[in-house]
N, C-alpha and C positions, 0 to 999 in steps of 0.2 A: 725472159719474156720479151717479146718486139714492140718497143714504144711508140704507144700511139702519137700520130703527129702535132706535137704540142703546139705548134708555132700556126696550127689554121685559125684557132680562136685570138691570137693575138694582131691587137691593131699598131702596136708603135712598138718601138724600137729600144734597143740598150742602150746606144750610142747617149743619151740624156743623161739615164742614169750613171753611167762612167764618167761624164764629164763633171757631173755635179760631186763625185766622190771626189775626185782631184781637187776641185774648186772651193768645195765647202757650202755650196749652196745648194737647197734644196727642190729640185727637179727629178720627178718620178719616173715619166716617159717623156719621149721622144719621138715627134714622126717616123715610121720605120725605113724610110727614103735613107737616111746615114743607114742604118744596118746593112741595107740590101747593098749597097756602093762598094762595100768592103766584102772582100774572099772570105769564108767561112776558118778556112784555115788560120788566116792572118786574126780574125776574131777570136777566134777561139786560144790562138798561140800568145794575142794578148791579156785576154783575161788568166793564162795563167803565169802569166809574167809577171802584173802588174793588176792584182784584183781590184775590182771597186770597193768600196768602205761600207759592205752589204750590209754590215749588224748595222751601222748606225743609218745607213740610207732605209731599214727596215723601222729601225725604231723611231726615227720622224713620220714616217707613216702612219706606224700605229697610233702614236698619243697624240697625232694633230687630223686624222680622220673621225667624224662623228656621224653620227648616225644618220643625219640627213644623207652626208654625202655617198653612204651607199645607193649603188642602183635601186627598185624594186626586184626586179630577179634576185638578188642577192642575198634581200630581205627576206624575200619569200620562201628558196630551198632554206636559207638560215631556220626557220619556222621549220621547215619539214623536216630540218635535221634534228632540232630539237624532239619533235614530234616523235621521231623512230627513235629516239636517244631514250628517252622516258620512258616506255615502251618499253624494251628492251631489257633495262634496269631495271624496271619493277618486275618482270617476268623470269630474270634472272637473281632475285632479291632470295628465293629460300635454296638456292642448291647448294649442294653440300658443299661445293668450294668458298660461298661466301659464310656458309655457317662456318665454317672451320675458320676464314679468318676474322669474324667476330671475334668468335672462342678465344683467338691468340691474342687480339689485339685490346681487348675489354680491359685488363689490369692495370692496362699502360695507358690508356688514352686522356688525352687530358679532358678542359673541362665542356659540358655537352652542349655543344653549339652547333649544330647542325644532323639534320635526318638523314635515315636511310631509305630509299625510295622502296614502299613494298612493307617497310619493318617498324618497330618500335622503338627499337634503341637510338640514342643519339651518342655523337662522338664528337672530339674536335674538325676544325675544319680539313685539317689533313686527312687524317686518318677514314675521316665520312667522304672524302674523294679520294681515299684509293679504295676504299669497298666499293662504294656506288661505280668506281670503274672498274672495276673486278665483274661486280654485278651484271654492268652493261655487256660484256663482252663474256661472259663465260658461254654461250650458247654460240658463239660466231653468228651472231643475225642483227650484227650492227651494220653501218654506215660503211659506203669502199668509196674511197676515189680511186676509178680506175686503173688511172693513169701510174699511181707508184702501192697501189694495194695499202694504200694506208685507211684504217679507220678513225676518221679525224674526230668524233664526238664526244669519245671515251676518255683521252685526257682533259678535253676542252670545257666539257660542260659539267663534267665531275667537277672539276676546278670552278668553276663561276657559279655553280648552283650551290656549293657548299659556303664557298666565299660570302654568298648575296645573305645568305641566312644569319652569317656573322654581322656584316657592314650590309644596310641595305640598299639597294639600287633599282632603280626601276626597269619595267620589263624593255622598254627602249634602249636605255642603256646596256642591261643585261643583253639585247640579240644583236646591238654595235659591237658587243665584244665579242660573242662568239663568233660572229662571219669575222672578224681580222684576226682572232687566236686561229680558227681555220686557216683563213688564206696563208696567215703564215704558218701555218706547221705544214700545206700542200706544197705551197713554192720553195721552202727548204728541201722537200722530198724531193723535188723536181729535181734541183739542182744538184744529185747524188743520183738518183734513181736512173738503171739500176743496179750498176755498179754494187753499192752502197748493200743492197738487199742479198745481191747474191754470194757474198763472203757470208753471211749469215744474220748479218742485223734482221731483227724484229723492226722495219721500220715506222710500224705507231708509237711504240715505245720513245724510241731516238729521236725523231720529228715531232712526234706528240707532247714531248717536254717543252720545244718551241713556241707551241701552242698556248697549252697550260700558262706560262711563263706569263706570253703577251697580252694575255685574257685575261688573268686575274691583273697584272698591273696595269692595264686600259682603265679595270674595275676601281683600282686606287689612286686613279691622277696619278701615276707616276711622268714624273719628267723625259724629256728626250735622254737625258746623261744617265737616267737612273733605270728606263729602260734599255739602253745599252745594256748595261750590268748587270740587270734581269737576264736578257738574252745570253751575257755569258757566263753566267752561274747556269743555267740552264744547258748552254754548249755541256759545261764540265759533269751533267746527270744522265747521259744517255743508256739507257736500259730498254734489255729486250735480245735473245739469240731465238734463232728461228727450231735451234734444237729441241726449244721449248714446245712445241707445237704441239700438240694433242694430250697435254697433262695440261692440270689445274694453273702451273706457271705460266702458258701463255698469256692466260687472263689478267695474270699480275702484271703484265708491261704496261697496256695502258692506265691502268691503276696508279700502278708505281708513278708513271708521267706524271699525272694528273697532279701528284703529291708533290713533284718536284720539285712543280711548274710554278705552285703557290709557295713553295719553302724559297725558291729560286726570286720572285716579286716582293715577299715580303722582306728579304735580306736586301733587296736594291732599293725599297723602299726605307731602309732606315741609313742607305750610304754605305752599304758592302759593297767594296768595289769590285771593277772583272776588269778583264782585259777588252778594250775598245773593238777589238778584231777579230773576236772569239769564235768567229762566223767563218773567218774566208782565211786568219792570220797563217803561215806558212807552218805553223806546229797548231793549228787551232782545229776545229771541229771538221770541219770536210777535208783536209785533206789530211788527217789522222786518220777519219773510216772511211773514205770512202776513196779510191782510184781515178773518177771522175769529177770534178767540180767543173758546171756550167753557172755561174753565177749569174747569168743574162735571166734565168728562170727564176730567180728570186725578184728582181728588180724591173725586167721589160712586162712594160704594160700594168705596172705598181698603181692601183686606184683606176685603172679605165677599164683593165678585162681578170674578172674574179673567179678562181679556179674554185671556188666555195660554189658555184653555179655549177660543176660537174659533179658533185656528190651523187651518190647512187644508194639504192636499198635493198635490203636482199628480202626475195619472197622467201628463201631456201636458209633452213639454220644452218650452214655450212660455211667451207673454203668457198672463194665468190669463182674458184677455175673450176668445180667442179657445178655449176647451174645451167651452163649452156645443154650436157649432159641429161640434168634434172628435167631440164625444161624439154626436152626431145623425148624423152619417156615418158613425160606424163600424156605431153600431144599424144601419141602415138597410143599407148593405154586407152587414151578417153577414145582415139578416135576409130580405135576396133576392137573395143572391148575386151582389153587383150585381159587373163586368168595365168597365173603363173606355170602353170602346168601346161597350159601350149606351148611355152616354150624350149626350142631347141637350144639356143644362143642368144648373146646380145652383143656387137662386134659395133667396138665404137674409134675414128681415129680424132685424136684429141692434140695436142699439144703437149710439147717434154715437158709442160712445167705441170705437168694434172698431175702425172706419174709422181716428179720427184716429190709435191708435197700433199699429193692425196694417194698415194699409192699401198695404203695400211691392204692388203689383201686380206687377210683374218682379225677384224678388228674385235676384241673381247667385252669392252665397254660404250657408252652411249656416245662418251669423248671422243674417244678413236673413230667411231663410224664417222663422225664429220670430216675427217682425214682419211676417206676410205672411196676412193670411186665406184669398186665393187659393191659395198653396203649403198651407196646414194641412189646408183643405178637402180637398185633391187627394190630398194623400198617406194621411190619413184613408181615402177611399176604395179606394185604389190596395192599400194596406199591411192597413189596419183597426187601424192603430196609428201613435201619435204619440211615439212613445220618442227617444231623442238620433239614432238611427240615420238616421230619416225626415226629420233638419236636417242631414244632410251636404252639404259643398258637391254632393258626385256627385249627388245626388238633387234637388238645386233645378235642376240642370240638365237632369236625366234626359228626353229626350224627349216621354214618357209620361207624367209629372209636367206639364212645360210646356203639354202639348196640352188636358190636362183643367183643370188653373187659370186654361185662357181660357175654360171655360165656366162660371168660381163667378162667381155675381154676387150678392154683398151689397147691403142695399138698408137704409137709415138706417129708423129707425122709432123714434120718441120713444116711441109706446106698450111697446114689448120694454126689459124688464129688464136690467139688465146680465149677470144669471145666467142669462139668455133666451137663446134664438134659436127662430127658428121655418120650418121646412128643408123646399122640398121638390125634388123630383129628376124630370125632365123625363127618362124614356127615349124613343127613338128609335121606339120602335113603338107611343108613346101615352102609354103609364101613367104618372102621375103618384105618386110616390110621397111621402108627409107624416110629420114629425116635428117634435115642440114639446116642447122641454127645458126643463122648470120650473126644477132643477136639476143640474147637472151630476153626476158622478162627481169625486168627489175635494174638494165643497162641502162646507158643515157641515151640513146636510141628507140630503148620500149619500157620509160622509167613506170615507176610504178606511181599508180594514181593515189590521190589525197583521200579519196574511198576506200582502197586498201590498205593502204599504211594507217588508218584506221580499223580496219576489219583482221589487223595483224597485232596491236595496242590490243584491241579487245579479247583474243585468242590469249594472248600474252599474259595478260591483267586477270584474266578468269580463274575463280580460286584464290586470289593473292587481294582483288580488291572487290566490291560487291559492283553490279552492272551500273547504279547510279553515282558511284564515288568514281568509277573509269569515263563514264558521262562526263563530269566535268570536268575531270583531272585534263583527256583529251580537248575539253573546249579554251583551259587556262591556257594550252600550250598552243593551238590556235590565235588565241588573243592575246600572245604575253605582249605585244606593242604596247595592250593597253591597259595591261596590272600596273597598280600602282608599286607594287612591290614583286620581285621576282621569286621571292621566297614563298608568295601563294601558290608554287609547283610543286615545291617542296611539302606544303603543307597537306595540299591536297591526293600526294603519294600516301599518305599515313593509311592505313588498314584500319576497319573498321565492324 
């Protein structure tokens, strides 16, 4: 995939942060006037010469940033990610991949401190954040940062919502820690991405542990030395192959994170030590998986420009490469009434990367169709919606589904975007019909409104919680600034 240009939203410079690793002193950014002075080559030739001291210039960050000092922007996607997070989790609370790891996990879990969003049972704090991340993410209709396809919420808020119910904390505290478990599991991606993705890492899984890590030990007063330690207990848990995809295991990566992240905080919280450099060190985390390390994306513009502000939302339960797609069909559907049976063809040019990881042509179950361009398209058309509904197993196998997803034919084009497609629709009695999606619905570009990530909680919640217990479960997550307690979220997922 062609990364988008990370360096427009930033305002200052590495050159701070490198000087302060050397020094010992603590300096986040820096005018970006030193960066620009220096050849990109020569920067680049020395960060990998000579890294900065990332894990610990990360872990002053975290445990001496508080919640004033976040922007509002910051604040506020924080909120909406929370928002689509809960959501998501409770909509994904009865499918069979979380019944099943109830099933496994009930014998063994220890004692019952903490809920499942959607369910009844309670489990220890691990174990109730790797279901609730399982939860979140079995549907694919969680949270993307565009930029390295990571969904950051799934390790992050598993981890502090299960934590807050153990130790409680308030809803203040609670959304200081999820915007810095975020920013840092984004800016670690950055700094890999995408190298890192395309050997095969899952990278919510791998980055997501980052997350997890720094959020639950924000949540414990962990020290700068002892978040260090956090972060490298965390380096050494990275989980998640991308082989996983379209089976029950995907779902298990951010899960698994989630569980790490607190197993990882709570051992640096009692003095398990790690390696200082577990980050950047020359046998340590990035340059073990990954071929590129840019550490300037971890550190430049650390507390002044927050990639937790680029979060995105999917209207569409799928892969986020296959929406530009979705969203060109359904336009097109609504806006001539298109009926399956006029149709001749559907000829879309997309991007090599839709193919390689949506390209299931005969998908058999509801899972797969989400890893299917041919099923998205169809049912897009069929429906004029791509909600969890349209990935049932019934409907990949639906007739009428089948007969039209032999007529999508995607077609590779290096010049189309990843945020691209470009759609046209061959009816039967000639007309040609054209659509070109610069960007989707639901990008940072055409985010998706505080009324619909709403009206997608509520779709989601239907059946699982009654219309007034989704009333205020959505208004708690709204207002978690001002609970006194974080675990009134948790409380208020309960079924009833």
């Amino acid at each position: 995939m062609s990364v988008i240009d990370r360096r427009r939203f930033l305002k200052t410079g590495a050159a701070g942060a490198f000087a302060a690793a050397a020094s010992g002193s603590t300096v986040y950014a820096q005018s970006s006037d030193a960066a620009k002075a220096a050849p990109a080559s020569n920067a680049a030739s020395s960060i990998n010469a000579r890294p900065p001291k990332v894990t610990r210039i990360l872990a002053e960050y975290i445990v001496k940033t508080g919640y004033q000092d976040l922007p509002a922007s910051a604040r506020k996607e924080g909120v909406r990610t929370l928002m689509n997070w809960v959501g998501v989790a409770v909509g994904g609370s009865h499918d069979e991949t979380v019944n099943r790891a109830v099933a496994a996990l009930t014998p063994f879990s220890g004692p019952p401190q903490a809920n499942l969003l959607g369910r009844t049972e309670r489990f220890d704090i691990m174990n109730a954040a790797f279901i609730n991340g399982v939860s979140s993410h079995i549907f694919d209709y969680d949270d993307t940062h565009l930029k390295t396809i990571i969904h950051p919420a799934g390790p992050v808020v598993s981890a502090i919502l299960a934590y807050s119910q153990y130790h409680p904390v308030s809803g203040k505290d609670f959304l200081n820690a999820l915007v810095l478990g975020v920013e840092t599991e984004l800016r670690i991606g950055n700094a890999v991405y995408p190298n890192h993705y395309d050997v095969g890492w899952h990278i919510t899984g791998t980055c997501g542990v980052f997350g997890s890590a720094a959020a639950t030990g924000k949540l414990m007063g962990l020290s700068v030395e002892q978040m260090v330690w956090a972060l490298g207990l965390a380096a050494s848990q990275p989980v998640g192959l991308r082989e996983s995809f379209g089976s029950m295991n995907k779902s298990f990566n951010p899960g698994r994170a989630a569980a790490n992240g607190i197993f990882a905080a709570l051992l640096a919280g009692q003095n398990y030590t790690s390696s200082d450099g577990m980050i950047e060190a020359k046998r340590g985390w990035a340059n073990t998986i990954s071929t590129k390390q840019d550490y300037r994306e971890i550190t430049e513009g650390l507390g002044q420009h927050y990639e937790s502000t680029l979060n995105t939302y999917k209207p569409f339960a799928c892969g986020i490469v296959i929406h530009p797609a979705i969203d060109a069909a359904i336009q097109l559907r609504n806006q001539y009434h298109l009926q399956p049976d006029q149709i001749e063809r559907i000829d879309l040019r997309v991007h090599p990367l839709v193919i390689e990881l949506t390209g299931k042509q005969t998908p058999q179950i509801g899972l797969e169709g989400k890893f299917s361009i041919y099923h998205a398209v169809a049912i897009a058309v069929i429906d004029g919606a791509a909600g969890e509904k349209q990935f049932s197993d019934a409907k990949v196998r639906d007739p009428v589904t089948v007969a039209l997803r032999e007529k999508v034919n995607p077609i590779v084009d290096s010049a189309i975007k990843p945020e691209q497609v470009d759609m046209t629709i061959t009816l039967k009695d000639g007309r040609k019909l054209h659509k070109f999606i610069q960007h989707a619905i639901g990008s940072t570009e055409v985010p998706m409104t505080d009324q619909q990530l709403e009206k997608k909680f509520s779709d989601l919640s239907d059946g699982i919680l009654s219309p007034e217990r989704t009333r205020a479960l959505i208004d708690k997550c709204w207002h978690v600034e001002q609970l006194q307690s974080a675990a009134e979220i948790a409380l208020a997922a309960l079924p009833h």
